[in-house]
C-alpha positions in Angstrom: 7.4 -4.0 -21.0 10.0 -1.2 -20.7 10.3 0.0 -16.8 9.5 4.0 -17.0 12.7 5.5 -14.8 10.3 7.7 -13.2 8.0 5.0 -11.9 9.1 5.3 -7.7 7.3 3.4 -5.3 7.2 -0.5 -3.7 6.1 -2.6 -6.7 4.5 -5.1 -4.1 2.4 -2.3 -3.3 1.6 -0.5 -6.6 -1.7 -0.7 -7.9 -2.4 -2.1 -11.6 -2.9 1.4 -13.0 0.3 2.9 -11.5 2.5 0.1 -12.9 0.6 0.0 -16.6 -0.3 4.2 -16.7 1.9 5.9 -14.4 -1.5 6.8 -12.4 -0.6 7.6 -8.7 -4.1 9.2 -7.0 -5.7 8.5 -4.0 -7.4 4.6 -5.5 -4.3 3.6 -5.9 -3.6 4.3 -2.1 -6.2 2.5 -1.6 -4.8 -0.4 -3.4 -1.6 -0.1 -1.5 -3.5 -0.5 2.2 -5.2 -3.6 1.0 -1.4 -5.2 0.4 -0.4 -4.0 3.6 -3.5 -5.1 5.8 -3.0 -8.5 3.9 0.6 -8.8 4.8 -0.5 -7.8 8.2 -3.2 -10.4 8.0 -1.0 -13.1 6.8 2.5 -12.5 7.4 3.4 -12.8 3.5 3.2 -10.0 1.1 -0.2 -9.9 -1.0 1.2 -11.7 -4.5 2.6 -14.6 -4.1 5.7 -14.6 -5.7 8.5 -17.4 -6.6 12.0 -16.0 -5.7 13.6 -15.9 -9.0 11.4 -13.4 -10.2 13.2 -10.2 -11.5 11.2 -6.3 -11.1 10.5 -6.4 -14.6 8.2 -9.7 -14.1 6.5 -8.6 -10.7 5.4 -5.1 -12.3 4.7 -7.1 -15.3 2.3 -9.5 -13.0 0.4 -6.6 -10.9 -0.2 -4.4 -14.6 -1.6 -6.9 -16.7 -4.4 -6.8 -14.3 -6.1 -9.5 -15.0 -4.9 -11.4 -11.4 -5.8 -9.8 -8.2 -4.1 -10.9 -4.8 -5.4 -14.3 -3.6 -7.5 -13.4 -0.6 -7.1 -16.8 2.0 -10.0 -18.2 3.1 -8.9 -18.4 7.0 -9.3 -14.6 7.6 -12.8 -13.4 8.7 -15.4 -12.5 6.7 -15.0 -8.7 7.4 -11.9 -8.5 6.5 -11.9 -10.3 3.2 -14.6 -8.0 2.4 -12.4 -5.1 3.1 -10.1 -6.4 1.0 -12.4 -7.3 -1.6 -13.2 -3.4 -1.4 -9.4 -2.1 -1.7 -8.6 -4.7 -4.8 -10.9 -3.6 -7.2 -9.2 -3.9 -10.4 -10.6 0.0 -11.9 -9.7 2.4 -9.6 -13.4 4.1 -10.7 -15.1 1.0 -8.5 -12.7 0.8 -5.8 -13.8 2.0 -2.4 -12.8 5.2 -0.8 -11.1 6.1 2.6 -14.7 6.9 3.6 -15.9 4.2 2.6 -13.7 1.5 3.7 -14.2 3.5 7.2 -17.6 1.9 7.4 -17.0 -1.1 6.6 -17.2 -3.8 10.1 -13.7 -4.7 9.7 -12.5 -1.4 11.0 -15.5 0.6 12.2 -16.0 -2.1 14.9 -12.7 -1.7 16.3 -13.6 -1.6 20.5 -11.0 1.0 22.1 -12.0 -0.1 25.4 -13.6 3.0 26.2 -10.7 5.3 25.3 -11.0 8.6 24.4 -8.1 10.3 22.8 -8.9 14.0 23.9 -5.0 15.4 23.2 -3.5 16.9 20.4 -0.2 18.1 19.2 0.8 21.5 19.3 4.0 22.8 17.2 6.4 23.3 19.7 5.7 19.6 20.7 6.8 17.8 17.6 9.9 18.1 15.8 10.8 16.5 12.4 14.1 15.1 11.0 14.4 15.2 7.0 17.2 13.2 6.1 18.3 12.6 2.4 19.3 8.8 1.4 20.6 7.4 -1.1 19.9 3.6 -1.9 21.2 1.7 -4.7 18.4 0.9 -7.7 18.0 -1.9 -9.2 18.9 -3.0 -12.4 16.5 -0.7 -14.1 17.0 3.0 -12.3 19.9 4.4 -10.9 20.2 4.7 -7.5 17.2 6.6 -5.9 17.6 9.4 -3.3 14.4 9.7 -1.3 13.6 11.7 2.3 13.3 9.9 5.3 11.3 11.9 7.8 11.2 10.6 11.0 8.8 12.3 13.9 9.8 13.1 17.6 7.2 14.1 20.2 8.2 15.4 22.7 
């Protein structure tokens, strides 16, 4: 497996079909909140990985596709079914935004009642765009990305 230079992105997070096609669409999105609510969930990132592993073997892991992340069986049943829902292997199956937004894990979420009425105008927000430069790995040369960062004032 050659890595593709062009290929940006957290390969913890990347879904099969980004790491083995180069797809990036809103499934794969999806794919990436599923590793992120699991690490939430558990504290550890979604694939459980031994720490000699290079790039190269973790992209190779997540585009085979034929393992998903191990869903543990101490989280509620809602939210392994979310999960289920956001680690469909082809991105054709996997659940939308929407969709997940029904689902009891997050549409039961109590707000105590709260009802967030205001919104932000233009003058009240300001954005910082800085360009960074971090060293690449042993595959890419050192990426430059934007960090934005938002004030509201």
């Amino acid at each position: 497996m050659k890595i593709d230079p062009y290929l940006r992105g957290t390969a913890l997070y990347m879904a099969p079909e980004t790491v083995a096609n180069h797809v990036q669409e809103p499934p794969s999105d999806i794919w990436a909140l599923g590793c992120v609510v699991l690490e939430m969930l558990t504290g550890k990132p979604a694939w459980d990985l031994k720490p000699h592993l290079t790039t190269k073997e973790i992209l190779r892991k997540i585009g085979d596709g034929y393992e998903l992340p191990k869903i543990p069986s101490q989280i509620s049943k809602d939210a392994k079914d979310f999960l289920k829902r956001c680690f469909v292997a082809n991105p054709m199956f996997r659940f939308t935004a929407e969709m997940l937004l029904d689902e009891p894990f997050v549409s039961g979420v109590d707000l105590d009642g709260v009802e967030f009425e205001e919104t932000l105008d233009a003058e009240s927000v300001e954005w910082t765009v800085t360009l960074c430069e971090i060293d690449g790995d042993e595959f890419s040369d050192p990426l430059v990305y934007e960090r934005v960062e938002l004030h509201i004032r």
